[in-house]
C-alpha positions in Angstrom: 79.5 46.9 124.1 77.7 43.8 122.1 75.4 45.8 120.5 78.1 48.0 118.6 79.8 44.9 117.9 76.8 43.4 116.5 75.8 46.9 114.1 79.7 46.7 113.0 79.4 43.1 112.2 76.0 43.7 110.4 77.5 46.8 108.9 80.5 44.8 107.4 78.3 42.0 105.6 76.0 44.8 103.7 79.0 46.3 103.0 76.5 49.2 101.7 74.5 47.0 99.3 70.8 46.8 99.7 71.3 42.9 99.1 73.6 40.3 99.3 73.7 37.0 97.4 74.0 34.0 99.4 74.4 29.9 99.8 71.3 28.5 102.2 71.5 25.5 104.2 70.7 23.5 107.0 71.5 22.4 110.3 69.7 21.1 113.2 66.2 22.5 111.7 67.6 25.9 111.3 68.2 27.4 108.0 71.8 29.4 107.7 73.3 31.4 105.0 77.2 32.4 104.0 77.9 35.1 100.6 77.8 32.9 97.7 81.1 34.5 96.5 82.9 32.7 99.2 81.9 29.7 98.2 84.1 27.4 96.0 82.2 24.4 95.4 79.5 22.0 96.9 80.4 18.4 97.1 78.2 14.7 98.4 80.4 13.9 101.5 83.6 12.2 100.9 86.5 10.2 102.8 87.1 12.3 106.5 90.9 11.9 107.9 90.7 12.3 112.1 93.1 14.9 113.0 94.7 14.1 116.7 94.5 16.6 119.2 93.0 18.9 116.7 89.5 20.7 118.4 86.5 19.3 117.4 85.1 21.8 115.8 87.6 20.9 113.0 88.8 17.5 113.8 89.2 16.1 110.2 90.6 17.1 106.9 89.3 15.6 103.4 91.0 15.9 100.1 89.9 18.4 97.8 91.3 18.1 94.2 94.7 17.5 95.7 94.7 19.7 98.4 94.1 18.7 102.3 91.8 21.1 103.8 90.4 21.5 106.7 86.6 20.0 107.5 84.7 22.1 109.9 81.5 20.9 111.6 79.4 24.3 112.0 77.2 22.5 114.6 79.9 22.2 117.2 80.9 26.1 116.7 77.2 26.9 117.7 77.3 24.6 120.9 74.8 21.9 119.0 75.1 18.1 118.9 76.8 16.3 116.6 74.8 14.0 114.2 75.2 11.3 111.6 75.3 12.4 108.1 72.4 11.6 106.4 71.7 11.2 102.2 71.0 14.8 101.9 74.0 16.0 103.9 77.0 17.6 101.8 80.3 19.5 102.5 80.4 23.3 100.8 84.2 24.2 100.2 85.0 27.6 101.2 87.6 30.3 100.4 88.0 32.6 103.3 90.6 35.2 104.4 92.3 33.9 107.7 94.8 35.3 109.3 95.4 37.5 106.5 95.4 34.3 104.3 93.3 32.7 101.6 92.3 29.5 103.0 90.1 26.7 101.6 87.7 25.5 104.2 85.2 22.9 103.9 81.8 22.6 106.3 79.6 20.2 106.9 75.9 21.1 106.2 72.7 18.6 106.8 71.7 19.6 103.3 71.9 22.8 100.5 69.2 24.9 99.7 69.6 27.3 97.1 71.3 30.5 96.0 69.0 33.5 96.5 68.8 37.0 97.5 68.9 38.4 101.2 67.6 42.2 101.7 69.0 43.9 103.3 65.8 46.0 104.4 64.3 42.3 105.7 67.6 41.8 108.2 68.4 43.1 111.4 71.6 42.7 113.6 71.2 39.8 116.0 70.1 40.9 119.8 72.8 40.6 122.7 70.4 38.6 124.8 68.1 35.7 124.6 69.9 34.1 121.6 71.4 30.2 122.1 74.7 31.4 120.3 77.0 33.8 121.0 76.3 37.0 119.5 79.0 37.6 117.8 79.1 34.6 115.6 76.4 36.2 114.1 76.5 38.6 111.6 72.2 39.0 111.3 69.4 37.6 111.4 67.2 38.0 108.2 63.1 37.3 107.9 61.9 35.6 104.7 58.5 34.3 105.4 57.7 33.0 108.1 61.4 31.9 109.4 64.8 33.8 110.0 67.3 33.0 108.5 70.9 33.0 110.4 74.1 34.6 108.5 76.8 33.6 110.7 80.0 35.5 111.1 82.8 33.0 109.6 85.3 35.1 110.3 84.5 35.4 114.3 83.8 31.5 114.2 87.4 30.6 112.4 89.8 33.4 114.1 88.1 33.0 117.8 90.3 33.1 120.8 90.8 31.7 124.1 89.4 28.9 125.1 86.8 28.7 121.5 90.0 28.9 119.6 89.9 26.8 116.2 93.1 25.2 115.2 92.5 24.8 111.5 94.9 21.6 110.7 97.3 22.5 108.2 
């Protein structure tokens, strides 16, 4: 059942803790945020290499301090349109466990907000209905003023199967 899915999902990213620390940024006028201890670095946008056949969602790699990794564009994994990068836009490199392997990861962001604190006591799991992404890409929603912010679920996004699945170029 979704719902179960969603509390194990939830469950997994408090991981006990009353809060978490996190990266915020943007995309398409929504605000997002990943666990700052996944992220590496945050870079201005550099050179993209096109990656035939590859799925969109990860069609290009870039070259980070030697290493090729792959570039993801987070708008395409939650079904939104592609845009043109803009002065603010910037690429945070990640370090995530895929496949049972450490894997550097870059996405493309419209821009980078801050590090801050999420409580935990301010989130909620996301709800299995009425939501323009698939549910479990989500691991919650969390209110901070007067917006939500969305904590995707990276690992759903980069291991998903079927017909979603993302080949990361190697």
């Amino acid at each position: 059942m979704t719902i179960v899915h969603n509390k194990q999902q939830f469950d997994r990213l408090w991981n006990g803790a009353e809060e978490v620390a996190v990266l915020t940024f943007g995309l398409s006028g929504e605000t997002f945020a990943i666990e700052a201890v996944v992220v590496q670095e945050i870079l201005d946008l550099l050179p993209e290499t096109k990656v035939p056949a590859a799925r969109p969602f990860v069609g290009s790699v870039i070259n980070f301090r030697g290493k090729v990794i792959p570039l993801a564009d987070m708008r395409l994994a939650f079904g939104l349109e592609a845009s043109e990068a803009t002065i603010d836009s910037r690429i945070v490199v990640l370090e995530l466990e895929i496949e049972g392997e450490e894997t550097l990861v870059g996405i493309r962001t419209d821009r980078v907000y801050e590090v801050t604190t999420l409580q935990r006591t301010a989130s909620e799991p996301p709800p299995s209905v009425g939501m323009r992404w698939r549910p479990d890409y989500l691991d919650c929603l969390v209110k901070r003023g007067g917006e939500f912010i969305i904590v995707p679920n990276l690992d759903a996004i980069f291991t998903a199967s079927g017909d979603q699945t993302i080949a990361l170029a190697s």
